[in-house]
C-alpha positions in Angstrom: 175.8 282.1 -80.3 172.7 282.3 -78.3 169.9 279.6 -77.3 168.6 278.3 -80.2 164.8 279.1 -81.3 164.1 275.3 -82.2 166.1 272.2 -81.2 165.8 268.6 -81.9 168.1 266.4 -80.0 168.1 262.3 -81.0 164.8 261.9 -83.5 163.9 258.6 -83.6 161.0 257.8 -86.4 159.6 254.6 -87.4 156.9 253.3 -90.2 156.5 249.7 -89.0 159.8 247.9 -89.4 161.3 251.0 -91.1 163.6 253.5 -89.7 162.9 257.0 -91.2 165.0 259.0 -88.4 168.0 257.4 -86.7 168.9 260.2 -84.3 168.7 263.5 -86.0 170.0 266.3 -84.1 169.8 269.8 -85.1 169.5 273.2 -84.3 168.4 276.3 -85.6 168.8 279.7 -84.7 166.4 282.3 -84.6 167.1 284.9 -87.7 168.2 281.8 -89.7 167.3 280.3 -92.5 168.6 276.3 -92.4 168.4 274.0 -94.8 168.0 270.3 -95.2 169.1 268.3 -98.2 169.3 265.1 -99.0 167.9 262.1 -102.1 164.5 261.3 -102.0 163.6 258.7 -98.7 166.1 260.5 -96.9 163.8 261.6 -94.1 163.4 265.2 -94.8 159.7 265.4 -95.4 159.7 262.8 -92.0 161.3 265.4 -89.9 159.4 268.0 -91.2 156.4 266.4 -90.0 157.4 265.4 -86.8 158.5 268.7 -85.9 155.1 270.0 -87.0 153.1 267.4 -84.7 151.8 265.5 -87.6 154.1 262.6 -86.8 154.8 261.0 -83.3 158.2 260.3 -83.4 159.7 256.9 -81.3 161.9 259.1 -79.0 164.2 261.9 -79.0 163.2 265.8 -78.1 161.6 268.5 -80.2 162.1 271.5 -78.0 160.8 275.2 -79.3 161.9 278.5 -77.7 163.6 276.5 -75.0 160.2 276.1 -72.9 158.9 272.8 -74.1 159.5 269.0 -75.7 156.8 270.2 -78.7 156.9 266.3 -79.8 154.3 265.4 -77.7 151.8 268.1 -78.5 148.9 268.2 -81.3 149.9 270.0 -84.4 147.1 273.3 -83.5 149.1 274.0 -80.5 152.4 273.7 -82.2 151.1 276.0 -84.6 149.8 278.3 -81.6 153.6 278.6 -80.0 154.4 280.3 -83.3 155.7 277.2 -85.5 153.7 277.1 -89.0 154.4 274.1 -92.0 154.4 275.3 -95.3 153.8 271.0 -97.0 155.0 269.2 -99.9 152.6 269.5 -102.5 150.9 272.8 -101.9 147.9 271.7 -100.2 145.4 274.1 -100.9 142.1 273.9 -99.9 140.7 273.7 -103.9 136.9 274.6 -103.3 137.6 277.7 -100.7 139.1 281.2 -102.4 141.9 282.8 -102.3 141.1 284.9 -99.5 139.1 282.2 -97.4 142.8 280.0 -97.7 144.4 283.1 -96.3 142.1 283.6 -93.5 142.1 279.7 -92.4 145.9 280.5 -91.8 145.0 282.8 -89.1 142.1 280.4 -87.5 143.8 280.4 -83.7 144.7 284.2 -84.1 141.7 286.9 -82.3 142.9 290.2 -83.2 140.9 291.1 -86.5 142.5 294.2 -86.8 145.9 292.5 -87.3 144.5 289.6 -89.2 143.5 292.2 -92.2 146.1 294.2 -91.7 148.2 290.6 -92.8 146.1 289.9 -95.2 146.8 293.1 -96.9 150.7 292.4 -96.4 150.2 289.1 -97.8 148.5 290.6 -101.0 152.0 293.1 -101.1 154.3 290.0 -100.9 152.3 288.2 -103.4 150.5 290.3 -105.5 149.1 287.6 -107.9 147.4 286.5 -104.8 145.9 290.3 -104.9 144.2 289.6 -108.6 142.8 286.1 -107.6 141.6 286.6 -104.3 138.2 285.8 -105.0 139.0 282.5 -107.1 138.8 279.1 -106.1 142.3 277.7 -105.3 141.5 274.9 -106.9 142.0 277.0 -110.3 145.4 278.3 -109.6 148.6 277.7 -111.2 151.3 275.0 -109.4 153.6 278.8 -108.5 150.1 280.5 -107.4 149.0 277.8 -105.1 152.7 277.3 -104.0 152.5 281.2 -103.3 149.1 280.5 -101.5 150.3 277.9 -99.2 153.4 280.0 -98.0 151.1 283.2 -97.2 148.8 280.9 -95.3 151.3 279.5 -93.3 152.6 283.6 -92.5 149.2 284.3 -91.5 149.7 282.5 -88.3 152.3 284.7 -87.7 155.0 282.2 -87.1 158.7 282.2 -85.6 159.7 279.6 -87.4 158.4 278.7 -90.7 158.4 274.7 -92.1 158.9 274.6 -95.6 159.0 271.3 -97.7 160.3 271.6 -101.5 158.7 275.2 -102.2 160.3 275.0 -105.1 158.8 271.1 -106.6 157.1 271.3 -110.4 157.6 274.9 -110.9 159.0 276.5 -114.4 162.7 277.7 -113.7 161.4 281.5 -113.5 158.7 280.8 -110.7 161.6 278.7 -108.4 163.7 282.1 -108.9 160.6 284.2 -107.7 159.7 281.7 -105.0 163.6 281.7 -103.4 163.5 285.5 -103.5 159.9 285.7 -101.7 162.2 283.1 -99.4 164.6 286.1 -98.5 162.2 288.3 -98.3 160.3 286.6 -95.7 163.7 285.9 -93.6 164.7 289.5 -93.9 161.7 290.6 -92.2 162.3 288.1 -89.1 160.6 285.0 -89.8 163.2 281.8 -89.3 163.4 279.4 -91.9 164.1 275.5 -92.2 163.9 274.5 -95.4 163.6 271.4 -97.2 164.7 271.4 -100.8 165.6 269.3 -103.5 167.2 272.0 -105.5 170.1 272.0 -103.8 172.0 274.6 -105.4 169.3 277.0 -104.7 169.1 276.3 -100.9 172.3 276.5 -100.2 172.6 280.3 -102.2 170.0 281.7 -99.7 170.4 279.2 -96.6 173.1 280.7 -93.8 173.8 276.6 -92.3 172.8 273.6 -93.8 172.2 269.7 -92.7 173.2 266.8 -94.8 170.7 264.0 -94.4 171.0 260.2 -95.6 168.7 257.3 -94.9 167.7 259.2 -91.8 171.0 260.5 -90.1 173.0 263.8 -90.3 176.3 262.4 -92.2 177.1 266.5 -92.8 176.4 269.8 -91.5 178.4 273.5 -91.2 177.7 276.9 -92.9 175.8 276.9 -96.4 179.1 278.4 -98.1 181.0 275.7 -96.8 178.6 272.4 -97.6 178.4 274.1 -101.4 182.3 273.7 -101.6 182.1 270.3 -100.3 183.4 267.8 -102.6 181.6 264.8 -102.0 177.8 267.4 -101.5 179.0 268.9 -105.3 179.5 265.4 -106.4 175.7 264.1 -104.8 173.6 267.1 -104.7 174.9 270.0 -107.0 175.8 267.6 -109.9 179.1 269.0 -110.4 
C-alpha cells in the first residue's frame, strides 16, 4: 500500500490529571474514508482536535503528506496544507449568511475564479444551501447547518477532510442524506476520517475502521471486518 496521506504515531493528550490519548496510532490513506468509533469520553472528538491544531497534544507525531510533524503548527496553517475540520455541533457562524459561511471556508484560498466556481459546486452538492443562500445561518435547520458546515470545510479545498458526528440530532432521513453526501464527497477524491456515533452507518460507507476506548486503539482492520466483530456488534451495533 503506498505512503499514507496522514499519520499519527504515539498521541499523547492530557486535560490536567486526565489522560484523553494514551498512544493512538493510526494511519490513513489517501482515497479513504476511515472511521473512528468508540462510547462517549473515548477520545474521538480529542484526536480530532489535535489533528486539526486546536489541541497541543503531550507528545507523539501528527505527520501530513509525509513532509511535516503538523502537531506543532496553528490550526490556519494546518488548514493551508489541505487538512479542513468539519466540528461536533455544526458550528455555524449564526448572524453571517449562507453564502458569507461558504466563502469564510475559502478565507486562505486567492483564486476568485475557483472560489465561485466552488461555491457553485457546493450549491450542486447541497442544493438546499442554493434556496437559503442569503439567510442567516442562524435560521437553519440542525441537517441545513450540518450541510453548511461540511460545504465550508470543502471550500478550503481539502485532502483530508475532519468530520466529528455529522450525523448527531438529525431525523433518521437527514443521517441517510448526510452519509450519502459522505460518499459522494469521497468519490470525488476528498479523504475522509470520520468520527461517528452511529456506528452501523460508518462502518457501511467507511473502507477501515479504528476501535477507540478510554483513549487507546483496542481494534482496528477493514470496515467489513470490525462490523462482523463479535465483541464491536455486541458494544457498538447493538446486536
Amino acid at each position: 500500500m503506498s505512503r499514507p496521506l496522514l499519520t499519527v504515531r504515539d498521541l499523547r493528550v492530557s486535560y490536567g490529571g486526565i489522560q484523553a490519548l494514551r498512544g493512538v496510532t493510526l494511519d490513513v490513506h489517501e482515497g479513504e474514508i476511515v472511521t473512528l468509533i468508540g462510547a462517549n469520553g473515548a477520545g474521538k472528538t480529542t484526536l480530532l482536535r489535535t489533528i486539526s491544531g486546536l489541541v497541543r497534544p503531550n507528545s507523539g507525531m501528527v505527520d501530513f503528506v509525509g513532509e511535516c510533524d503538523i502537531g506543532k503548527e496553528p490550526a490556519h496553517k494546518i488548514v493551508k496544507r489541505g487538512l479542513c475540520h468539519v466540528p461536533e455541533g455544526r458550528i455555524v457562524f449564526a448572524n453571517l449568511s449562507v453564502r458569507e459561511n461558504l466563502q469564510l471556508g475559502a478565507y486562505l484560498r486567492k483564486d476568485g475564479a475557483e472560489v465561485a466556481k466552488d461555491l457553485e459546486a457546493m450549491y450542486d452538492l447541497f442544493p438546499r444551501l442554493r434556496e437559503r443562500m442569503s439567510q442567516s445561518a442562524g435560521t437553519l435547520s440542525g441537517g441545513e447547518q450540518q450541510m453548511l458546515a461540511i460545504a465550508r470545510a470543502l471550500m478550503g479545498r481539502p485532502r483530508v477532510l475532519l468530520m466529528d458526528e455529522p450525523s448527531l440530532g438529525l431525523a433518521p432521513l437527514l443521517v441517510q442524506e448526510i452519509f450519502r453526501t459522505i460518499r459522494e464527497i469521497n468519490a470525488k477524491g476528498t479523504t475522509i476520517l470520520l468520527v461517528e456515533q452511529n456506528a452501523h452507518m460508518a462502518l457501511s460507507v467507511a473502507h477501515r475502521g479504528y476501535v477507540l476506548e478510554t483513549g487507546e486503539i483496542v481494534l482496528s482492520g477493514p470496515a467489513g471486518e470490525l462490523a462482523a466483530d463479535e465483541n464491536v456488534r455486541k458494544a457498538y451495533l447493538g446486536l
